[in-house]
C-alpha positions as CSV (number, residue, x, y, z in Angstrom):
1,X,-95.1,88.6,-220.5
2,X,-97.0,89.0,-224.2
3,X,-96.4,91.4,-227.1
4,X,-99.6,93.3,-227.1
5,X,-101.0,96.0,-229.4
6,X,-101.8,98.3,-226.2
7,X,-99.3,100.8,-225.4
8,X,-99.1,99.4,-221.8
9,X,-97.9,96.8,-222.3
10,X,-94.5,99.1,-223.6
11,X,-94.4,101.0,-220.3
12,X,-94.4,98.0,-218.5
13,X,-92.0,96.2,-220.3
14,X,-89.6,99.2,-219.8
15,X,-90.6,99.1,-216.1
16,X,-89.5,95.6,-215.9
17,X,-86.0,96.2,-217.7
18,X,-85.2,99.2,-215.0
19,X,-86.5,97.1,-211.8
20,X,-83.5,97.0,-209.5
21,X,-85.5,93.9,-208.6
22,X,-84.6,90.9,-211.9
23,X,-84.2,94.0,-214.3
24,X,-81.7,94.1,-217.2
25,X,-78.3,95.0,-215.9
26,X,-77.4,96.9,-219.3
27,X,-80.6,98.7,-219.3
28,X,-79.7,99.9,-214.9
29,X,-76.8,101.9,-216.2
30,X,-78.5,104.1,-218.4
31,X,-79.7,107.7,-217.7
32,X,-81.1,110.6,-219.6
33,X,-77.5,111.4,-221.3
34,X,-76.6,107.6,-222.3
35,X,-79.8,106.9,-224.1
36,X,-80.0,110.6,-225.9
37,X,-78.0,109.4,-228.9
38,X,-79.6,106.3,-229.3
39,X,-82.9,108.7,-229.3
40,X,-80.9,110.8,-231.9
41,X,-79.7,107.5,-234.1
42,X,-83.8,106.2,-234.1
43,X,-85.1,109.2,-235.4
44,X,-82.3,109.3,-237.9
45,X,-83.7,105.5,-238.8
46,X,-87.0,106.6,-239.3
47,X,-86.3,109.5,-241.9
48,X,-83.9,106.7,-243.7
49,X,-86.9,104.0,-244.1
50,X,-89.1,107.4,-245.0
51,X,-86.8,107.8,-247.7
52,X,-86.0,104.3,-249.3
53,X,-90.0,103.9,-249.4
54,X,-89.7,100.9,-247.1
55,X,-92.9,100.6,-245.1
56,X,-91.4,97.4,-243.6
57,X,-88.7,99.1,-242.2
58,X,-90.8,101.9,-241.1
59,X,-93.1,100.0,-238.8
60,X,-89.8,98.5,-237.0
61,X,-88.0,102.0,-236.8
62,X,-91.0,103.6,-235.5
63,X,-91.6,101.2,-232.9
64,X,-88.2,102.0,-232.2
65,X,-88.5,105.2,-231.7
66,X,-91.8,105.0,-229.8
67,X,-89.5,103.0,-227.4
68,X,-87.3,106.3,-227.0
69,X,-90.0,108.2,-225.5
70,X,-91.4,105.0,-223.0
71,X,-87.3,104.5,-222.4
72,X,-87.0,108.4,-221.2
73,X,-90.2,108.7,-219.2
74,X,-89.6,105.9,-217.6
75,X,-86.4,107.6,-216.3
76,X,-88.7,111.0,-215.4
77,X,-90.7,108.5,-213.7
78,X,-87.9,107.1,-211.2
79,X,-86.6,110.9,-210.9
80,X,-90.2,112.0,-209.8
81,X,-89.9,114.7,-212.5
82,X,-92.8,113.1,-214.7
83,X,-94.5,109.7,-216.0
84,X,-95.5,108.6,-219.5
85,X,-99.1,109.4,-219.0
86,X,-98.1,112.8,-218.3
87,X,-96.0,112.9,-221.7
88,X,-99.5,112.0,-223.1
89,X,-101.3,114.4,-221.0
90,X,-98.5,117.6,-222.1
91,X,-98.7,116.9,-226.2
92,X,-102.7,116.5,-226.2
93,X,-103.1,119.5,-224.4
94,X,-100.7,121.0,-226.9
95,X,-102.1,119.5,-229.9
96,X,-105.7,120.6,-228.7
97,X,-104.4,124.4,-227.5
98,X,-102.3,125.1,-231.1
99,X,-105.8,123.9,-233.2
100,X,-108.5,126.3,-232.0
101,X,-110.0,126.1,-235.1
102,X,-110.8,122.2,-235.2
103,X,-111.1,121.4,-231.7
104,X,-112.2,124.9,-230.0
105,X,-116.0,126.3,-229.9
106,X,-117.8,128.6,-232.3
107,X,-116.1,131.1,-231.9
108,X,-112.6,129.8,-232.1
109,X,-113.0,127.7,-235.5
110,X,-114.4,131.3,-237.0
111,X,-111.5,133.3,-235.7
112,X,-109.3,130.1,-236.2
113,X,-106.5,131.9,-238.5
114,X,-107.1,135.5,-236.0
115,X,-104.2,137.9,-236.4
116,X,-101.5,137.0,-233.1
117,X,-103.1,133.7,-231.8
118,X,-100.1,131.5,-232.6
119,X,-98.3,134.4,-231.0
120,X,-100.6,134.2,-227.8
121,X,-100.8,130.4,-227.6
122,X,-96.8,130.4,-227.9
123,X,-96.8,132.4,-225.1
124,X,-99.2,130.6,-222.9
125,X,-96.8,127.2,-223.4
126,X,-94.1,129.1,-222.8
127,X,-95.3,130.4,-219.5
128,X,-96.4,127.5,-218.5
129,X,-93.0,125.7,-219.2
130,X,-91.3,128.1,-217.3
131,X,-93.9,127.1,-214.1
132,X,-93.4,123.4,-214.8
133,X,-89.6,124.1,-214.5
134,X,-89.8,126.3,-211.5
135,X,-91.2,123.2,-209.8
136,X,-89.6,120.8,-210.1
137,X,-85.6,122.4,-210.7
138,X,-86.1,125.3,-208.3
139,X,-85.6,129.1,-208.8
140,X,-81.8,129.1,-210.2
141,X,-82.7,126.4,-212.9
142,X,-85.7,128.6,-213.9
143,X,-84.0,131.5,-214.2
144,X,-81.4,130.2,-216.1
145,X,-83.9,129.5,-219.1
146,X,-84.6,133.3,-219.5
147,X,-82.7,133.9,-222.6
148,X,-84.6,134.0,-225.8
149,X,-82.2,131.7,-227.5
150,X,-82.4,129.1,-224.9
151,X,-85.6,127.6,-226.0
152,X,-83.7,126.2,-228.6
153,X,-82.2,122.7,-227.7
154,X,-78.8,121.9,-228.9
155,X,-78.7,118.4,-230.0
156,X,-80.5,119.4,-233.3
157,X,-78.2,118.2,-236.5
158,X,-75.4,121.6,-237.0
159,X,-77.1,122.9,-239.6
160,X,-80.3,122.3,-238.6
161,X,-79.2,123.6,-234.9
162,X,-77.9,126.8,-237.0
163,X,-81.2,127.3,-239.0
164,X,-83.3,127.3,-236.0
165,X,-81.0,129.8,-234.3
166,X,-80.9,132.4,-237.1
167,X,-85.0,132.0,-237.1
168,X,-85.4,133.1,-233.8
169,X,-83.1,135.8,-234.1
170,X,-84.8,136.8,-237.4
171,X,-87.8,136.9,-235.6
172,X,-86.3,139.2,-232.9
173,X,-85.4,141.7,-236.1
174,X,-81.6,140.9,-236.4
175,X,-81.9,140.2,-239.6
176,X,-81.1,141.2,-243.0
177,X,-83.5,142.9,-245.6
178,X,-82.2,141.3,-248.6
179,X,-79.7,138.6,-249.9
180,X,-77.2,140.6,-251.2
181,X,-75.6,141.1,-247.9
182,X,-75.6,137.3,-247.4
183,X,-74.2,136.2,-250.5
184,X,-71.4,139.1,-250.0
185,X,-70.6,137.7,-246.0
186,X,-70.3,134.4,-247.8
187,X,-67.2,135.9,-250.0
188,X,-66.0,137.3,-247.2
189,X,-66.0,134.5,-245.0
190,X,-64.8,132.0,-248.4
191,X,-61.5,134.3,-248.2
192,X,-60.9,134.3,-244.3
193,X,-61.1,130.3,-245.1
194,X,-58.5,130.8,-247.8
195,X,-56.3,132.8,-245.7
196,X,-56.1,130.4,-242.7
197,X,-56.0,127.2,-245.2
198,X,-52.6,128.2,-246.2
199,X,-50.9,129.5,-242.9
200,X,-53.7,129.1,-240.0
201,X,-54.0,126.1,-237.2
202,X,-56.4,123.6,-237.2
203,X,-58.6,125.4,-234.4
204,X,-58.3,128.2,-236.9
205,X,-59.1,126.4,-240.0
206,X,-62.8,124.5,-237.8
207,X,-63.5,128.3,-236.9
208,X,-63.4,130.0,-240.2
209,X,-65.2,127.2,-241.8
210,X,-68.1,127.1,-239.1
211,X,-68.3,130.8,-240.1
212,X,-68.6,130.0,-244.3
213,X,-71.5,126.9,-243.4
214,X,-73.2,129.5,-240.8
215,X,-73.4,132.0,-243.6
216,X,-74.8,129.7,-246.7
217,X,-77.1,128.2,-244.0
218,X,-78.1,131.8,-243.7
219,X,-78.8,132.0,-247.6
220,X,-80.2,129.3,-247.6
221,X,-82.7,130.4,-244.8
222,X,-83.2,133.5,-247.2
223,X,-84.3,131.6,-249.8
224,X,-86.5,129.4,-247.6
225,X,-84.5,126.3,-248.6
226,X,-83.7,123.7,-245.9
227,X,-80.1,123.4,-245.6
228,X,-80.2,120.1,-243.8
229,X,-82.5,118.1,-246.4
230,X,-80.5,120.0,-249.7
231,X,-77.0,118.7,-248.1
232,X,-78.6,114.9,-247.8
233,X,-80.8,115.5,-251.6
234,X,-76.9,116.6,-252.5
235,X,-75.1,113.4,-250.6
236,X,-77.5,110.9,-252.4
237,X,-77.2,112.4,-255.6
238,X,-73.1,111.9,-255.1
239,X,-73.7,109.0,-254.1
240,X,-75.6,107.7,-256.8
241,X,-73.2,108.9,-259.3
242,X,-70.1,107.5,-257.2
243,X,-72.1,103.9,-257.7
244,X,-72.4,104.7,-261.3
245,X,-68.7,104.8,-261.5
246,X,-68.1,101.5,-259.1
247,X,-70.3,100.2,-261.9
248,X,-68.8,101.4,-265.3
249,X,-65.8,100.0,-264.0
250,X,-66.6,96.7,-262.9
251,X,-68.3,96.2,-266.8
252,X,-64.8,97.5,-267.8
253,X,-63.6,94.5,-265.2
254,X,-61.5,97.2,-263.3
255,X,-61.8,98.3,-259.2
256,X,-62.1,101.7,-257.8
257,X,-58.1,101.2,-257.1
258,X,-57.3,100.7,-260.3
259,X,-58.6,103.2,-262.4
260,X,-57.2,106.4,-262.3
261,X,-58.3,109.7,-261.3
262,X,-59.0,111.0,-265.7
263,X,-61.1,107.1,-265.7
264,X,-63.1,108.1,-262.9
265,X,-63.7,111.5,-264.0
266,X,-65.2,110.3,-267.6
267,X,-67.8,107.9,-265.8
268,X,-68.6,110.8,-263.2
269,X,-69.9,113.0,-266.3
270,X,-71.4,110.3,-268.6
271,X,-73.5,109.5,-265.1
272,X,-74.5,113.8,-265.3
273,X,-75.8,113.8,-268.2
274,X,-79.7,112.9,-269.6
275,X,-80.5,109.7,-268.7
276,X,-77.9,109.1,-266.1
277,X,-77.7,110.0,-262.2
């Protein structure tokens, strides 16, 4: 078999490694579960090479990724649940439904921003989601999915995962008018934190914490800042200046392990100010 450019050739590669028939034993093991958090780690990938600028890098993480969605469509495929083409077939016919206004007649493109058509085109998907699931789960799978909060997959990053949630229930009107309430749950849940860090249990302490990040993800959705991308702008800044320090030291011929905590401290602010990191 040939690398080709045609998108094929992918499906039938994967084909190949899940034939029961000369297919990769490694590759027979998986299922939907054991390949999730490799999808998870390749998209992960991707947003890295975004972010170092490295278009080499890029190209091989998307491919990656791209082999994520053959990987799990092959799997729909053996389940009788759905095939690549139909993967295809579902985010055209989304694509083409949620742009009206490029790719609908006359009269959509004029009333392309119409008051409630998201709204109504929402809708439509989601009814027809909740058909799609009907048949092929059955009744008691379909019905389980009738929550509003359920549309809402859980394997999104914690905050992210969090951010989403408090949308939707924003959205349903429980929700606060202003920030002051936030910034004033955030106090409040700072000092239950307090309390249990001096005399609580662990399970305590991973409660009262998950209440303080829920509440400044809350601000932060206030405020219309993404919690997720401000925490990894935050980590590479701290990173930055950490390697600042690894630096300063070395020219001072000295490791991390030798300096001391006042020697590490000086280098952290010379590497905050103008000109630094």
């Amino acid at each position: 078999m040939e690398p080709s450019r045609d998108i094929n050739r992918l499906v039938e590669i994967m084909a190949a490694l899940r034939n029961p028939d000369g297919g990769c034993p490694w590759d027979l093991e998986q299922d939907f579960s054991t390949i999730a958090p490799y999808t998870i780690e390749e998209a992960y990938e991707v947003a890295d090479a975004i972010e170092r600028d490295d278009p080499v890098d890029l190209k091989e993480e998307l491919g990656d990724l791209l082999l994520q969605v053959v990987y799990h469509a092959q799997l729909g495929a053996e389940a009788g649940w759905f095939s690549f083409e139909d993967v295809v077939e579902a985010i055209t016919k989304k694509m083409i439904r949620r742009h009206p206004h490029v790719f609908g007649d006359a009269q959509a493109r004029t009333a392309g921003s119409a008051k409630g058509q998201w709204e109504r085109i929402k809708a439509e998907e989601k009814a027809e989601r909740a058909a799609d699931r009907l048949k092929i789960l059955g009744e008691k799978a379909a019905l389980q999915k009738a929550m509003r909060l359920d549309n809402i997959p859980s394997g999104f990053p914690a905050l992210t995962l969090a951010l989403k949630i408090q949308k939707e229930a924003a959205r349903a009107g429980f929700d606060w008018a202003e920030a002051e309430p936030i910034f004033g749950k955030i106090e409040e849940e700072t000092q239950e934190f307090r309390e249990v860090a001096a005399s609580g249990s662990a399970e305590q302490r991973e409660e009262e914490l998950g209440d303080l990040v829920f509440s400044v993800v809350n601000l932060a959705r206030f405020y219309d800042v993404d919690p997720e991308k401000a925490l990894r702008t935050c980590v590479a800044k701290f990173r930055r200046r950490f390697e600042h320090i690894e630096t300063a030291l070395a020219a001072e011929g000295k490791t991390l392990e030798d300096a001391s905590l006042d020697e590490m401290e000086a280098h952290w602010v010379a590497a905050k100010r103008p000109g630094g990191r």
